[in-house]
Every structure is written in C-alpha cells, then in structure tokens.
VODO-693056 format. One record per residue: x, y, z of N, C-alpha, C in turn. Coordinates in Angstrom, 1 decimal, padded with zeros to 4 digits, m for minus. Layout:
<pts>
- n.px / n.py / n.pz / ca.px / ca.py / ca.pz / c.px / c.py / c.pz
- X / Y / Z / X / Y / Z / X / Y / Z
...
</pts>
This chain:
<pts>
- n.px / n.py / n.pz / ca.px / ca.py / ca.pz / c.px / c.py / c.pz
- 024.6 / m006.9 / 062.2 / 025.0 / m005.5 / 062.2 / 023.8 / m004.6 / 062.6
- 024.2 / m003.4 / 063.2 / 022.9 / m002.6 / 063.6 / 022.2 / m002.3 / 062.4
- 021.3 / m002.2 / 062.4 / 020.7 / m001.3 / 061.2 / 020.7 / 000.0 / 060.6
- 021.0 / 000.6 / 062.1 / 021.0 / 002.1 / 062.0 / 022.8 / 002.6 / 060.9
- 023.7 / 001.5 / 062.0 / 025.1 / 001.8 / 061.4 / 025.6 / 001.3 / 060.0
- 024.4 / 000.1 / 059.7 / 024.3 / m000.2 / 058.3 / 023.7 / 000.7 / 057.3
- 022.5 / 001.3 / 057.5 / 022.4 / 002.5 / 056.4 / 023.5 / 003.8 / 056.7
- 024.1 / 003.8 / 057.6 / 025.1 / 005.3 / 058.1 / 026.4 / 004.9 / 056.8
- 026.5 / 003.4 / 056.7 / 027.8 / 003.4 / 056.3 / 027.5 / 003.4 / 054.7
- 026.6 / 003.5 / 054.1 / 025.8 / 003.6 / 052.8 / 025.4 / 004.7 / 052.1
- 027.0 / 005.6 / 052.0 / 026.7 / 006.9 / 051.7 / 026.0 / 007.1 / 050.0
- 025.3 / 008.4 / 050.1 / 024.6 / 008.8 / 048.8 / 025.7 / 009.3 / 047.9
- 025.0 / 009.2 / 046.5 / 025.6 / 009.4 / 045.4 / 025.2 / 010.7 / 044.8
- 025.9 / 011.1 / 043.4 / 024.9 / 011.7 / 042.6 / 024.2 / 011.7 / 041.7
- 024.2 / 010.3 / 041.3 / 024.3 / 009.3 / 040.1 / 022.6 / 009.1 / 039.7
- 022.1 / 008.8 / 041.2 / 020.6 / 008.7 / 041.0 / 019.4 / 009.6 / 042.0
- 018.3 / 009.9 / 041.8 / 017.8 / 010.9 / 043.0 / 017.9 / 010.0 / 044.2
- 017.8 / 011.0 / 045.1 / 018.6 / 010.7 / 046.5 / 017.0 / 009.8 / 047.0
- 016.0 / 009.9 / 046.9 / 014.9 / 009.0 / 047.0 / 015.0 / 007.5 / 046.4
- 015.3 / 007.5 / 045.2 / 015.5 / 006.4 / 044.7 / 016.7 / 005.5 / 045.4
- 017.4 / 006.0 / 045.7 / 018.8 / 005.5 / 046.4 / 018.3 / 005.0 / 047.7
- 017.6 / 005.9 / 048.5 / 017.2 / 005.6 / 050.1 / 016.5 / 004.1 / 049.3
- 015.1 / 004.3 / 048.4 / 014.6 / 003.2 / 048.1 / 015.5 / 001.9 / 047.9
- 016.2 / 001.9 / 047.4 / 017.4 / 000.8 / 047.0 / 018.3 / 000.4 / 047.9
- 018.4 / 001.0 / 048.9 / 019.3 / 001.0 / 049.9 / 018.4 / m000.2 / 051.2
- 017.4 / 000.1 / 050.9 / 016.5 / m000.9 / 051.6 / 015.8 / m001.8 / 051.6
- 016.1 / m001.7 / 049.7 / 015.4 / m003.3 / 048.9 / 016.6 / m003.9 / 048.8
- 018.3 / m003.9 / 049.1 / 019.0 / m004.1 / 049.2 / 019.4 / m004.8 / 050.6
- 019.0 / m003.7 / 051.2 / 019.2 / m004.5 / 053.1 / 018.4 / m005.7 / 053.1
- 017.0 / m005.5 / 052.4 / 016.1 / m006.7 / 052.4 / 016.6 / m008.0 / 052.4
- 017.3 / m008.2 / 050.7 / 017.4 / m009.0 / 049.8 / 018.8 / m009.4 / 050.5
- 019.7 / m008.7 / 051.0 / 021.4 / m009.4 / 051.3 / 021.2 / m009.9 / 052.4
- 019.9 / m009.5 / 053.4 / 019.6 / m010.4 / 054.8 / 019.6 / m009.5 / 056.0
- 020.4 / m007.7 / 055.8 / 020.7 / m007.3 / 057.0 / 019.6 / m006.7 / 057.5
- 018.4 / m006.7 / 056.4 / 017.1 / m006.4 / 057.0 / 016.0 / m007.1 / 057.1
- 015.2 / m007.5 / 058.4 / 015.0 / m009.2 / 058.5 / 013.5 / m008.6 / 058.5
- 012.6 / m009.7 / 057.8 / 010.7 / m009.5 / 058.6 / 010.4 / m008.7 / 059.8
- 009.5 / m008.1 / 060.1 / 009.6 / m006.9 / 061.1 / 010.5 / m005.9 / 061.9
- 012.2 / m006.0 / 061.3 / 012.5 / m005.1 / 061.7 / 012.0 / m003.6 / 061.5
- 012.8 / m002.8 / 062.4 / 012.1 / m001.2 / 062.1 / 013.3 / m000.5 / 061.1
- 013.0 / 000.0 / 060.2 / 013.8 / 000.8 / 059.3 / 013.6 / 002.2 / 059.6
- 014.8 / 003.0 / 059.8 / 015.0 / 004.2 / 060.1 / 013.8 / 005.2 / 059.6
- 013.4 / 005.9 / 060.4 / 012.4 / 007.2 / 059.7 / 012.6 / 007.8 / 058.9
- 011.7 / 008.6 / 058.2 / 011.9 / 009.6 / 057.0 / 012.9 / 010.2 / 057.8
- 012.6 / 011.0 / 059.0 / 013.4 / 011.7 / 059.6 / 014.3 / 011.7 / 060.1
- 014.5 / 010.1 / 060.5 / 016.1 / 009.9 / 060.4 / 017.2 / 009.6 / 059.6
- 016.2 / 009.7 / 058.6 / 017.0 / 010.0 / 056.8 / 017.1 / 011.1 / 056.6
- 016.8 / 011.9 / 057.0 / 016.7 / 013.3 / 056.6 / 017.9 / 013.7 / 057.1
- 018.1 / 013.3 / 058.3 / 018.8 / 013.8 / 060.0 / 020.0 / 013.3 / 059.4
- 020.3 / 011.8 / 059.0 / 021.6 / 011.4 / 058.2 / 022.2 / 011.7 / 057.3
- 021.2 / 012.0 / 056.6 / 021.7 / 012.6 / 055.1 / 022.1 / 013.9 / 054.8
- 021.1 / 014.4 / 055.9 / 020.9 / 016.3 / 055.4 / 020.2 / 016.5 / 054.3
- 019.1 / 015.7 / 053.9 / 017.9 / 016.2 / 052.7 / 016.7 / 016.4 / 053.9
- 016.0 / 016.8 / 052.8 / 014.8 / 017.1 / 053.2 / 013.4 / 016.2 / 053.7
- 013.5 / 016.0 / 054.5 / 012.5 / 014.6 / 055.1 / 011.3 / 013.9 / 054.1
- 011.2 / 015.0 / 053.1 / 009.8 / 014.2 / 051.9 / 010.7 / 013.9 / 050.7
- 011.9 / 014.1 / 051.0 / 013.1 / 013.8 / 050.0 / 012.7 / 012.2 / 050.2
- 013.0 / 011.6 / 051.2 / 013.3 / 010.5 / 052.3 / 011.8 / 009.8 / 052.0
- 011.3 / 010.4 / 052.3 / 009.6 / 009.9 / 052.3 / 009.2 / 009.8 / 051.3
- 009.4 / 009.8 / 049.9 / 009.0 / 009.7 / 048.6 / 009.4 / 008.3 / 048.4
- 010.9 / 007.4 / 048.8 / 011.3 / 006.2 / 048.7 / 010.5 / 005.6 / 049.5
- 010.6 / 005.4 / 050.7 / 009.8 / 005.0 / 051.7 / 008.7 / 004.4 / 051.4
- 007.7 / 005.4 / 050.7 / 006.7 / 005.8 / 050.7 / 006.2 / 004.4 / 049.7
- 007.1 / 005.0 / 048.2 / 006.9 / 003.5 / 047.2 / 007.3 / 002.1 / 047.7
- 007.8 / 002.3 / 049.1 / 008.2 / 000.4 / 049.5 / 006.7 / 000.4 / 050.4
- 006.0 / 000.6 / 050.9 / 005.0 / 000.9 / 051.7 / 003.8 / 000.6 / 050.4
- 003.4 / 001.4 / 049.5 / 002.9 / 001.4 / 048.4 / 002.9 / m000.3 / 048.0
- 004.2 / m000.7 / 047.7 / 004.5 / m002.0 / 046.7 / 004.4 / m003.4 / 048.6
- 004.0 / m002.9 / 049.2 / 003.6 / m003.8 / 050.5 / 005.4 / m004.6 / 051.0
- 006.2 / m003.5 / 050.8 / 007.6 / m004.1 / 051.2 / 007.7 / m004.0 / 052.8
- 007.3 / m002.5 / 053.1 / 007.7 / m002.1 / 054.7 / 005.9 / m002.0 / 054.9
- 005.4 / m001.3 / 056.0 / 004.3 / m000.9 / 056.6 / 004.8 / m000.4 / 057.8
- 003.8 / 000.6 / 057.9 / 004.1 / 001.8 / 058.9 / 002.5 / 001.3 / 060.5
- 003.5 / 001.8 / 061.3 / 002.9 / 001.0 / 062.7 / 002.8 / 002.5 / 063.1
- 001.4 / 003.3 / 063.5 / 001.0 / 004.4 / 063.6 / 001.9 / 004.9 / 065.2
- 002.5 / 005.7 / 065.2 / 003.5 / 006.4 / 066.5 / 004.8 / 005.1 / 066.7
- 004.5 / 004.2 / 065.9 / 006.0 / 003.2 / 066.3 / 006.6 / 003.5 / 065.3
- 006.8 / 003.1 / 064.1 / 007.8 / 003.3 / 063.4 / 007.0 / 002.6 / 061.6
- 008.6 / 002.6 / 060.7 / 008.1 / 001.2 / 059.8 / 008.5 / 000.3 / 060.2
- 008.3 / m000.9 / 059.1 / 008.7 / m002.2 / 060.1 / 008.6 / m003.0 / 058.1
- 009.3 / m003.8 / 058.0 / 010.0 / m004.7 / 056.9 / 008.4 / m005.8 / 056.9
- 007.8 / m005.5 / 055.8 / 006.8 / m007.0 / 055.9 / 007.3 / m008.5 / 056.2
- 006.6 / m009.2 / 056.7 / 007.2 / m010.4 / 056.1 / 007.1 / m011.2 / 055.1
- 006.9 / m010.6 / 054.0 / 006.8 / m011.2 / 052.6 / 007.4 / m010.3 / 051.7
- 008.3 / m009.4 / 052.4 / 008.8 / m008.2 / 051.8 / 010.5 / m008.7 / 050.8
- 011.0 / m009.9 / 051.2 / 011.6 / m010.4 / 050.2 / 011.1 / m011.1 / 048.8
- 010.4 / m011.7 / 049.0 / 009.5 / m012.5 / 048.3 / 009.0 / m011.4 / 047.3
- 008.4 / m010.0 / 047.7 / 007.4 / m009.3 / 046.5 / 009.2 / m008.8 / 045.9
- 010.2 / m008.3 / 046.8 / 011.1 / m007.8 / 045.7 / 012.3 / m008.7 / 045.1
- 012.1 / m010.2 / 045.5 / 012.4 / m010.5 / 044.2 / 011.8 / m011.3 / 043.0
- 010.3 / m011.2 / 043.0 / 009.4 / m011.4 / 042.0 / 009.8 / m010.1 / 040.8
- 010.0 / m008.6 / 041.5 / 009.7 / m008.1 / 040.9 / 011.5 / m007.7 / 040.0
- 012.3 / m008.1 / 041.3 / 013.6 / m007.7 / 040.2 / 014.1 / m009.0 / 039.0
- 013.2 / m010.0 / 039.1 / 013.2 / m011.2 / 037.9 / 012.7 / m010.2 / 037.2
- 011.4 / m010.1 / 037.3 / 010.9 / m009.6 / 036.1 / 011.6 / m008.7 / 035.4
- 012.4 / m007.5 / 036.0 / 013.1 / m006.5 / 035.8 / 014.3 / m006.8 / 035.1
- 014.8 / m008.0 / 035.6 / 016.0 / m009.0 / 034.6 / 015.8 / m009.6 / 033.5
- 014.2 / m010.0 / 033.7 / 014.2 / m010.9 / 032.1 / 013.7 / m009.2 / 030.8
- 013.0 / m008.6 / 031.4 / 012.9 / m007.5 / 030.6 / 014.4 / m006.5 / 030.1
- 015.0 / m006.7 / 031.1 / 016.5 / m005.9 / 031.0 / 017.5 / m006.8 / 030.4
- 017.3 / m007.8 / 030.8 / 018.5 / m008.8 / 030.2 / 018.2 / m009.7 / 028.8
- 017.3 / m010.4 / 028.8 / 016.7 / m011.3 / 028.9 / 016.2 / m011.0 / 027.1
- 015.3 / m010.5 / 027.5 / 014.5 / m010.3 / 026.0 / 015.6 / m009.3 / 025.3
- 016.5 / m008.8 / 025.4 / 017.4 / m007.9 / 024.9 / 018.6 / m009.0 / 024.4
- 018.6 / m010.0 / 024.6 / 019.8 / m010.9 / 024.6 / 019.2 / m012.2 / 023.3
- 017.4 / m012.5 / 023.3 / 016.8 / m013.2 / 022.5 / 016.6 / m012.0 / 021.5
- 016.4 / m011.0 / 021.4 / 016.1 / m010.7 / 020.0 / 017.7 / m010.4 / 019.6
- 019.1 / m010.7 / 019.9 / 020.2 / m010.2 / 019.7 / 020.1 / m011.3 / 018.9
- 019.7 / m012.4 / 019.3 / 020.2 / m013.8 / 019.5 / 019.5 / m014.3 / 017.6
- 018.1 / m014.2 / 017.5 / 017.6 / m013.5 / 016.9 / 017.8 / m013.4 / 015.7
- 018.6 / m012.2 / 015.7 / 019.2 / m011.1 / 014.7 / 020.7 / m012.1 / 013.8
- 021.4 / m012.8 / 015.1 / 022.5 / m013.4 / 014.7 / 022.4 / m014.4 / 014.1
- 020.9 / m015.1 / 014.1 / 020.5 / m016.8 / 013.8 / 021.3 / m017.7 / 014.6
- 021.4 / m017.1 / 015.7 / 022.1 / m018.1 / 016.8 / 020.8 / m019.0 / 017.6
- 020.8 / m020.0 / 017.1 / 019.3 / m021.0 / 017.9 / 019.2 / m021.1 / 019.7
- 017.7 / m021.6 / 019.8 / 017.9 / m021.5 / 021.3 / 019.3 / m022.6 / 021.9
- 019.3 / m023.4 / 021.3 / 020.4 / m024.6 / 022.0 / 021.6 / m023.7 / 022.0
- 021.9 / m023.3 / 020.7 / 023.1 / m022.8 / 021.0 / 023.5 / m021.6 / 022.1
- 022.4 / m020.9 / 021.8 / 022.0 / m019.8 / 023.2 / 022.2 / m020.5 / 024.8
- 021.7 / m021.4 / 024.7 / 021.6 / m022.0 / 026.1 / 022.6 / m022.6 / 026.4
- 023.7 / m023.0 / 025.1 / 024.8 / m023.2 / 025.4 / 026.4 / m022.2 / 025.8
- 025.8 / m021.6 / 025.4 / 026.6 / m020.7 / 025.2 / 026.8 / m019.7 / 026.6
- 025.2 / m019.8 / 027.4 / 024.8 / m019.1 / 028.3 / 025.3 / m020.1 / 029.7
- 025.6 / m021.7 / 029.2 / 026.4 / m022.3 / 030.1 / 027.8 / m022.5 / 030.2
- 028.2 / m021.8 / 029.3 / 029.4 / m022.0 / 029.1 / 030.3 / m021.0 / 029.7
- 029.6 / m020.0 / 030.0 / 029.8 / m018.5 / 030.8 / 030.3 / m018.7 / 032.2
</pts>
C-alpha cells in the first residue's frame, strides 16, 4: 500500500494529542509491516497539509521517533524508518506490557493467594 494513502486513511481523534497519534500512527505502520527500513515517512509538513494542524503540532511526534533512533532525517531528502526501527519499538512496548499488564496482574495475583502455577495456568487456559 502507498504510504502516503496509508496515513490519509488514518484519520485523527480527540481522544489523544494529535502529536502523540501522528507518533503512533508510525510506530504502528512500523510494527504491522506497512512501513519498511528506509522507507520515507511523510513530512512534518505533509502532516500538517493532511491534517490541517500546525506543522510543530506534527513535528513534536516525529521528533520523539528521531530522538528514540526509530526514523532519522536525511538533510533536504526527507525522514526515512531506521533499520532497526522495529526492533527498538518492540523492546520498548514489552517493556510497556509487562509494566502495564504484567506486574498489575502479579500483585493482583498476590493479593488473591493465587500461586505462580496456578497463574500460569490459568493464563493458559485463556
């Protein structure tokens, strides 16, 4: 799928800041495949231009995938997807699982005197 027509069809919400979304919207393309190692991901300004925000709206997400070594910016070309840019975001959304899920489910677990076996059975059983 194009890339360009892939973020067009990924309309914004109101639910989260519209930066954070652009961000997600691209650690998402990453991680489902439609955005591959060196492709070029749309500009601040062609987020801007799509969206109708304000281009440092745009550039604040961006900015943090650039920051965390996801995308990197090619001076007058464009950005472009690292190639190790799947690999850092999903190290970091485990981590984000076991702290969200994970350790919230062992001290539940815990609380109930429900043992690890039975946890781990119970978690196969699902």
């Amino acid at each position: 799928m194009n890339i360009r027509r892939w973020i067009v069809i990924h309309s914004l919400n109101s639910e989260k800041p519209i930066f954070q979304q652009i961000r997600e919207r691209i650690e998402d393309g990453i991680l489902d495949g439609h955005l591959q190692p060196e492709d070029r991901i749309p500009s601040t300004n062609e987020f801007a231009k799509e969206y109708q925000i304000n281009p440092a709206t745009a550039g604040k997400g961006v900015n943090e995938l650039v920051d965390k070594g996801v995308i990197y910016k090619k001076r007058g070309v464009g950005m472009f997807v690292s190639t190790d840019a799947r690999e850092i975001l999903i190290a970091e959304r485990r981590e984000n699982f076991f702290k969200q899920h994970i350790e919230p489910l062992k001290k539940e677990a815990i609380r109930l005197g429900i043992s690890d076996k039975e946890l781990q059975n119970m978690l196969q059983r699902s």
